[in-house]
Structure formats: C-alpha cells, structure tokens
C-alpha positions as CSV (number, residue, x, y, z in Angstrom):
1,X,72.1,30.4,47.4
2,X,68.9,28.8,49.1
3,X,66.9,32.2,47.9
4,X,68.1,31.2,44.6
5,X,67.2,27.8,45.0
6,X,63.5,28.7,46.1
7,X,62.6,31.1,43.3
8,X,63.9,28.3,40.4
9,X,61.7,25.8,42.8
10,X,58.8,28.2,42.4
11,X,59.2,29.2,38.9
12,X,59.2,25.3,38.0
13,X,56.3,25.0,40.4
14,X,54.6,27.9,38.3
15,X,55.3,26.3,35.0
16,X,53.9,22.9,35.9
17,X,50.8,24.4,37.1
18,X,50.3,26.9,33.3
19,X,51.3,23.5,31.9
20,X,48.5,21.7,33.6
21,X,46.0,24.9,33.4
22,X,46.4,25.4,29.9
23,X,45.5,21.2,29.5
24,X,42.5,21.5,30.8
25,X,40.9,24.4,29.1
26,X,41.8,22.7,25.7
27,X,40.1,19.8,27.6
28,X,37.1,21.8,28.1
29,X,37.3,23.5,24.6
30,X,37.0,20.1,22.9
31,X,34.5,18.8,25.0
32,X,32.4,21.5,24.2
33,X,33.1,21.3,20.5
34,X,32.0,17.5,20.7
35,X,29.1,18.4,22.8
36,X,27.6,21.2,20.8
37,X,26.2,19.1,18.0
38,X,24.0,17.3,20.6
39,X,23.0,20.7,22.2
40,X,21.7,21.7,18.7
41,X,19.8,18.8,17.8
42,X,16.3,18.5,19.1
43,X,15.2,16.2,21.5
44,X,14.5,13.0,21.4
45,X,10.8,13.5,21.9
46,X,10.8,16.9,19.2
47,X,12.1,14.7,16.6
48,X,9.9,13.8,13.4
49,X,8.5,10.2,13.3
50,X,10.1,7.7,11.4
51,X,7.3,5.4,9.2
52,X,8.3,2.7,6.7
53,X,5.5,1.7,4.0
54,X,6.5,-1.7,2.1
55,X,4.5,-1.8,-0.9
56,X,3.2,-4.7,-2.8
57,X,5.6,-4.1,-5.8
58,X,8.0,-1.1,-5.7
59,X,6.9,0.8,-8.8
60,X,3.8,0.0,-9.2
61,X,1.4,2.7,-10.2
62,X,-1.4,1.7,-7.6
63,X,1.6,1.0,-4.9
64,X,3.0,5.0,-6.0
65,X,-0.2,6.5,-5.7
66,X,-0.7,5.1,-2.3
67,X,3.1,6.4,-1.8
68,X,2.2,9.6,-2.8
69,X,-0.7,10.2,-1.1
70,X,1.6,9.0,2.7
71,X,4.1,11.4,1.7
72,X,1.8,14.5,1.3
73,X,0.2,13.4,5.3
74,X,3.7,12.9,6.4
75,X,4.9,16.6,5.3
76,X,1.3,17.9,6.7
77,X,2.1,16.0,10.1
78,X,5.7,16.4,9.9
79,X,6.8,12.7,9.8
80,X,8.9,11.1,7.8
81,X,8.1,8.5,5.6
82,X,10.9,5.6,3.9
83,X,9.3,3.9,0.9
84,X,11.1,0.5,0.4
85,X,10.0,-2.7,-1.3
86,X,10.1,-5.5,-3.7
87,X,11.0,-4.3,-7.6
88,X,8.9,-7.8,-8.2
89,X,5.5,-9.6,-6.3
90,X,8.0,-10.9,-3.8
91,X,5.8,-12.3,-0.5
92,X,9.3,-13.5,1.2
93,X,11.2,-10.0,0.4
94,X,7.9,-8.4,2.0
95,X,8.5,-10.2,5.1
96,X,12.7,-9.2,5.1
97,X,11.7,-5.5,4.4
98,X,9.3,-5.8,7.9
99,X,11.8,-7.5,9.9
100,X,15.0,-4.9,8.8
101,X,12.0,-2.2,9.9
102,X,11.7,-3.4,13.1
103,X,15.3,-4.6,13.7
104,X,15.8,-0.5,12.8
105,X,13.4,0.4,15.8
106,X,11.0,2.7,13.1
107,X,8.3,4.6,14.9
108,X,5.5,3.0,12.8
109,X,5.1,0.5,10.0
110,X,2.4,0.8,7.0
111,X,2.3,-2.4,4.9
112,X,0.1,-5.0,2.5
113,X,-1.4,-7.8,4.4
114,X,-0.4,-11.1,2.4
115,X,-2.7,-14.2,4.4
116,X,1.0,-15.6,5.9
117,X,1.3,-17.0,9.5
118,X,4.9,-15.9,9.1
119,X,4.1,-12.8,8.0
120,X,1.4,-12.4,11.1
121,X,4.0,-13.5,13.6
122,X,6.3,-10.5,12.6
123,X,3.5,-7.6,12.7
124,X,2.8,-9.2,16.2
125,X,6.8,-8.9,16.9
126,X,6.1,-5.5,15.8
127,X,3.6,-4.6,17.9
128,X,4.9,-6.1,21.1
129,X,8.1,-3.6,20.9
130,X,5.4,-0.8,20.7
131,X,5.7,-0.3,17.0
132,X,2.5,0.5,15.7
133,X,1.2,-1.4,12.1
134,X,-1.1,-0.5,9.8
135,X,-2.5,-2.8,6.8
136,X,-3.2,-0.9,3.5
137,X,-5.0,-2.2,0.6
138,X,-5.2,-5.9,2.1
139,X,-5.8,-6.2,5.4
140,X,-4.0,-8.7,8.1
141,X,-7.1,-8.9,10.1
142,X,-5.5,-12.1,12.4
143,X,-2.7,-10.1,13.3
144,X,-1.9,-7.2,16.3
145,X,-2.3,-5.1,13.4
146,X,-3.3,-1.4,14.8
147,X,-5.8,-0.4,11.9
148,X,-6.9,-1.5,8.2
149,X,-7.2,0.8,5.6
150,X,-8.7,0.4,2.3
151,X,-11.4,-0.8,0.3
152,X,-14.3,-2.9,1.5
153,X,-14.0,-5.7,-0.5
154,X,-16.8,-7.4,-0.1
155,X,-19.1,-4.4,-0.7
156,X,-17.2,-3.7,-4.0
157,X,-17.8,-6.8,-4.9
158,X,-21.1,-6.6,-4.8
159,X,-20.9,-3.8,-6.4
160,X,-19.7,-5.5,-9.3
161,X,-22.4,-7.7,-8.9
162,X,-25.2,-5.2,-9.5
163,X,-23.4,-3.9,-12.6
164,X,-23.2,-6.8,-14.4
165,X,-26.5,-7.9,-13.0
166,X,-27.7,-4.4,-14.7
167,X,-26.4,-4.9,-17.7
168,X,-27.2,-8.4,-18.4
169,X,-30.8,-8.0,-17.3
170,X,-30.7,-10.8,-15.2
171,X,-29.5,-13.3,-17.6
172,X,-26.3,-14.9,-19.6
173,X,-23.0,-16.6,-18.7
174,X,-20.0,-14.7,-16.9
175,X,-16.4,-15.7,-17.1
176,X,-14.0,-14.1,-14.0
177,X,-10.7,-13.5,-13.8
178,X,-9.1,-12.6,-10.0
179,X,-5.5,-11.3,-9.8
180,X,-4.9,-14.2,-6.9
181,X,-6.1,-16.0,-4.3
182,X,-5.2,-12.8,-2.0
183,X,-7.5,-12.2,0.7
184,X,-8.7,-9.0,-0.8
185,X,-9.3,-10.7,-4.3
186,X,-11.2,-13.7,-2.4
187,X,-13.8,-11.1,-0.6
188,X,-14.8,-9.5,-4.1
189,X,-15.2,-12.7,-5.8
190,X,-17.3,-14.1,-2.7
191,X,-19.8,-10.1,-2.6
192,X,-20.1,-10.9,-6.4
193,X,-20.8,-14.5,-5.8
194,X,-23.7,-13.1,-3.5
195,X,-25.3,-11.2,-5.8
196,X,-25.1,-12.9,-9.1
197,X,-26.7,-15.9,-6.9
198,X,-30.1,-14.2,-6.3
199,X,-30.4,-14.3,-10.3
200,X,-31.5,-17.9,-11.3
201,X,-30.5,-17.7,-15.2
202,X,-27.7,-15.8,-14.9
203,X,-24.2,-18.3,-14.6
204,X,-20.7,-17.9,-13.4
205,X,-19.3,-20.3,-16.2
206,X,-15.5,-20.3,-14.6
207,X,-13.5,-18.3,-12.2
208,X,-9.1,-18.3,-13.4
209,X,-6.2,-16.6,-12.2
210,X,-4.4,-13.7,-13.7
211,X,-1.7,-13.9,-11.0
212,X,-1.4,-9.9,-11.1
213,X,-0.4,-10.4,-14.6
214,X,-1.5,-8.8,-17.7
215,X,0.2,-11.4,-20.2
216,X,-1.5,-13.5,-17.8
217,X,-5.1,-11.6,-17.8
218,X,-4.9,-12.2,-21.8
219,X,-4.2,-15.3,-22.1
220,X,-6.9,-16.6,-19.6
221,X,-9.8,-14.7,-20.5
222,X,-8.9,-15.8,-24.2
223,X,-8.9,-19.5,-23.1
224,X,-12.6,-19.0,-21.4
225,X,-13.6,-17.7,-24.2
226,X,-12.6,-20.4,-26.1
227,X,-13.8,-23.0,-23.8
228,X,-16.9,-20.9,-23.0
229,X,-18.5,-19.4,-26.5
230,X,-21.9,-18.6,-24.5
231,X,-19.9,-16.2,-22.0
232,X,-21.4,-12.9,-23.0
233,X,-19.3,-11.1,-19.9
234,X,-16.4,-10.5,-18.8
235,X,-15.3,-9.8,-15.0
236,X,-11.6,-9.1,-13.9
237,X,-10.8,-7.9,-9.9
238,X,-7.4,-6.7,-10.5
239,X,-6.0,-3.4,-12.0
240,X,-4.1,-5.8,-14.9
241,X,-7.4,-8.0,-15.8
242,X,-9.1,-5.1,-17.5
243,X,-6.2,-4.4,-20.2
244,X,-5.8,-8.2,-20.4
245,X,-9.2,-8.7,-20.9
246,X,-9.4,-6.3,-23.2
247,X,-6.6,-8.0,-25.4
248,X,-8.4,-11.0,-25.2
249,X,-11.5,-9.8,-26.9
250,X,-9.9,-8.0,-29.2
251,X,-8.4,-11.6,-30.5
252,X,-11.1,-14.0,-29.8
253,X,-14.3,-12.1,-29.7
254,X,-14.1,-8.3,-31.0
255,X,-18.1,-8.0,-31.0
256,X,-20.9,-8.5,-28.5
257,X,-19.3,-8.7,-25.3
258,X,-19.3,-7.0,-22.3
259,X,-16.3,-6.4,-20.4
260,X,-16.2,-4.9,-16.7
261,X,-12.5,-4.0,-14.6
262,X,-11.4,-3.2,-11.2
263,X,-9.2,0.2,-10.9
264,X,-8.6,3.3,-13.6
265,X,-5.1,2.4,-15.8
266,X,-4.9,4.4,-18.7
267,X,-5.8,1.7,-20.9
268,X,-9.1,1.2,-18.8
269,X,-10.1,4.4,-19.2
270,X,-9.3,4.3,-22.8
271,X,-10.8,1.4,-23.2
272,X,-14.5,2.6,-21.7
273,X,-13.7,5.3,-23.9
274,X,-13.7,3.2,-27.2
275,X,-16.5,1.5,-25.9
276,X,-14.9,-1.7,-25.8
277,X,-15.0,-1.7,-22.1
278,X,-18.6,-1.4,-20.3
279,X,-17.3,0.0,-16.8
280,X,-14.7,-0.1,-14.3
281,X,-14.6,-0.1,-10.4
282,X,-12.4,2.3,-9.1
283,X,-10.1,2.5,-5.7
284,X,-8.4,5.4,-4.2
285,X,-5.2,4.0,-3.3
286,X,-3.7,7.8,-2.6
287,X,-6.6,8.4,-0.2
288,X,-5.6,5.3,1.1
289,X,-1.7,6.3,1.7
290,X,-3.0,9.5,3.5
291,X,-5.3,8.2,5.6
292,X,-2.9,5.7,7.3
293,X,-0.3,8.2,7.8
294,X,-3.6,10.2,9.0
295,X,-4.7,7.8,11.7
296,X,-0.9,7.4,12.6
297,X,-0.4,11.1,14.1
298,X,-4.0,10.4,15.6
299,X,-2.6,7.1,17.4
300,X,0.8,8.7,18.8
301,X,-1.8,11.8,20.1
302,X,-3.3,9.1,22.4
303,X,-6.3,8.4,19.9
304,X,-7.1,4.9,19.1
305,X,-7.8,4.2,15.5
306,X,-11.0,1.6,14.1
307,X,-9.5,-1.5,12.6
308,X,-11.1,-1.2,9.7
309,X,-10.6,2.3,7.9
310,X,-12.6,1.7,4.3
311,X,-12.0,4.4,1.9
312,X,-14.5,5.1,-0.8
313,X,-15.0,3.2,-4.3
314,X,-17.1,4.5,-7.4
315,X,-18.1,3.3,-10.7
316,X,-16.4,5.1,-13.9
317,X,-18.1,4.5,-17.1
318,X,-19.1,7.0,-20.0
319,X,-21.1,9.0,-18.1
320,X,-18.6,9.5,-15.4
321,X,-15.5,10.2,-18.2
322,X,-17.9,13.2,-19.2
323,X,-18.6,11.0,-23.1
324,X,-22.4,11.5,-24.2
325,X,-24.0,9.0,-26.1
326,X,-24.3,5.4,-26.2
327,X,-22.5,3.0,-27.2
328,X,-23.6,0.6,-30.1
C-alpha cells in the first residue's frame, strides 16, 4: 500500500512539474514573438532623420517648389521629410505647427522666419532641446536659428535697382508695390532704395502693400496710377505683384509703361513674353529646399553650417526666354 501511495505521489509530482515546464516555454515562445519586432527594427541611431518644413502657405507654388526640392535631398541623404502647414498666410498656425514639431521631438525643423518675438522664443525652445532650425526664404536672424537659407535680399534689391535705373536712363517716377512688411520684403525695398538714390531726377512717387495678394497687387498699382499719372514704372517684390500689376496696366494705362516683378509665375513669363512686362527677378526656391536639407546631413556629420546660405538670383527677360527682337 505505501509503494502504491509513493508512485501516485510521484506521478502527481511529475505532472505538476510538465504542467509548470510546459508554462514556461509558452512563456518564452511569447516573449520571443513580442520581442522579435524590436530585434528587426534598426537601431535607434540607424534610423532615418525625421525633418518637418512649415511652409509659408501650404500649396503655394513657391512653398512646393521649395518642398520639392527638400524631398529630392532627403531621399539623396536618406531622411525623411513631413511637409505640414497653413492652407492660408496664417503667422499664428506657423507658430502651432513649430510647437507640435517640437512637442513631437523631430530631428530637425526647416521653416519661414516671420519678424515675431513669439515666434523667436519657440525656435530658441527648439534649439535648447538639441533640435536643429533652419530659416528658408526669410530669415529669423535674432533667433538660435542654426542656418539661413535663401536669397540675399538686399543685393536683389539692388538689383532691381540697376534694372530700372537701366531702363529709365536715369530719369522718371516709380511706383512700388511690396507683398508685406516682411523682413525679406523690407531689405529689397531698402537695396532698391539705395540705388535709385544715387540718381537725382529719378523719384520713388509711393511705396503700397499687396499683402501677398494678387486682387490686392491690382487694385493698388491701379490706384498709383491714378493718383500718380507721371509714374512711367512699375516695381512689385512679391511673386503676386507682377500678375497684379500687370492687370492694372491693362485697365488704367495699357501703353508706355514699364513694369518689372519678382519670381517666374506663368503669367510673368507670359507676360515678358507679350512685352507687356519689361523683366522679372527670379529666386530658386527648390534650390533653396535642397540646400537646407543639404546643410542638415552636414550639421548631424559634426559640420557646422554659415548662418547665412544665399542661393543664387538672375534676371529673366526676352533675351533670357530665348525671344529675339525688341519690343516696341
């Protein structure tokens, strides 16, 4: 009877321990199972780089070139890039979109300077939790911005100057439009100031607003003309003055006046092409989007960047559209 008892005492024995052998290697099968995802994915250190750019205005076309030209250096430099801002010129939904970047820890932030203290504070907030800014197309020069990339402003306005300078041999009223009062807007008007200024009889008659607006552009170049019937030239800063401009003329004045823009819209172009627009001063926003993704994998190879990155501007006019002839 006791022999008995001992073998049922070590056959129950034996089936607690299967009992508790075959626990843990299902145990240890589903920790593996839950573990093997991590194994697979690389690194934190391997993986790609995560950059936000905020754009001016979501869609458009200057803001999408720049876009475009960030995405091609991302793929190149295997980053990747979120594109994410306002459908509308939105300064305060600017400043959200940087705070959600940072709040989502993003490895590097490319975005439009806009002149706001605000707006300063938060690229510094950036900065201090070792997430590198760059300012494209208008620079936040007050800021711990890392780098600026863009246009020299002030040389392109300047440029401008000499063109209209040119043109007008040195003499006759100018009326200007700027898309704002933008920093970037501000330092073409003041390089054009500088050089219209060394020609005595040659008058900037008034400088208005377009507030990035081409309904806008129109209707203010229309009321300088109006106001102003000696202005024999027309000067816009912004991508939307020229069209607007254009419009104007086409109202007011259709004859004998001379119209100069800033960037290459189809209508510019066209426009140059009908000769109803003398020339236009053209950017390279997707340089611009490359370049800062560019100096971005430089920076996080232990290279430190300029702060000011200035990609080219040249003059398109007939001669550059390939047209021969002049105009009448």
């Amino acid at each position: 009877m006791s022999n008995r008892k001992w073998n049922l005492g070590l056959l129950l024995l034996f089936a607690v321990f299967a009992c508790l052998l075959l626990q843990f290697v299902f145990s240890t099968l589903r920790i593996r199972e839950l573990v093997r995802p991590l194994e697979s994915s690389p690194p934190d250190g391997d993986r790609p780089r995560h950059i936000v750019l905020i754009p001016q205005e979501l869609d458009n076309p200057y803001w999408r070139s720049i876009e475009q030209g960030a995405r091609e250096a991302a793929r190149e430099y295997g980053m990747e890039l979120d594109y994410t801002g306002p459908f509308r010129i939105n300064p305060t939904e600017q400043s959200r979109l940087l705070e959600k970047a940072i709040a989502a820890k993003s490895d590097a932030i490319l975005l439009q300077g806009i002149g706001d203290p605000q707006y300063r504070g938060l690229i510094d907030k950036a900065a201090g939790r070792g997430i590198p800014v760059i300012a494209v197309d208008m620079d936040e020069p007050e800021s711990r911005r890392l780098a600026y990339v863009g246009t020299d402003n002030t040389e392109a306005g300047k440029r401008m100057g000499e063109l209209v300078a040119q043109a007008s041999g040195g003499s006759g009223t100018i009326g200007v439009l700027i898309g704002s009062e933008a920093p970037n807007q501000r330092l073409r008007l003041e390089g054009f100031r500088s050089v219209i200024g060394r020609y005595p009889k040659l008058k900037i008659a008034e400088v208005r607003s377009s507030n990035i607006s081409r309904l806008q552009a129109a209707e203010q170049a229309a009321a300088m003309l109006s106001a102003q019937p000696q202005t024999g030239y027309l000067v816009g800063f912004s991508a939307l003055d020229g069209p607007g401009m254009l419009e104007a003329a086409g109202r007011v004045r259709p004859q004998g006046l001379r119209i100069f823009a800033f960037d290459d819209l189809p209508e510019t172009k066209e426009g140059i092409r009908q000769c109803k627009l003398a020339a236009t001063i053209v950017q390279q926003p997707r340089q611009m989007g490359f370049d800062a993704v560019a100096l971005l994998h430089d920076y996080f190879q232990g290279k430190t960047p300029q702060p000011q990155h200035y990609t080219a501007t040249s003059v398109l006019d007939r001669s550059a559209l390939g047209i021969g002839g002049s105009c009448p």
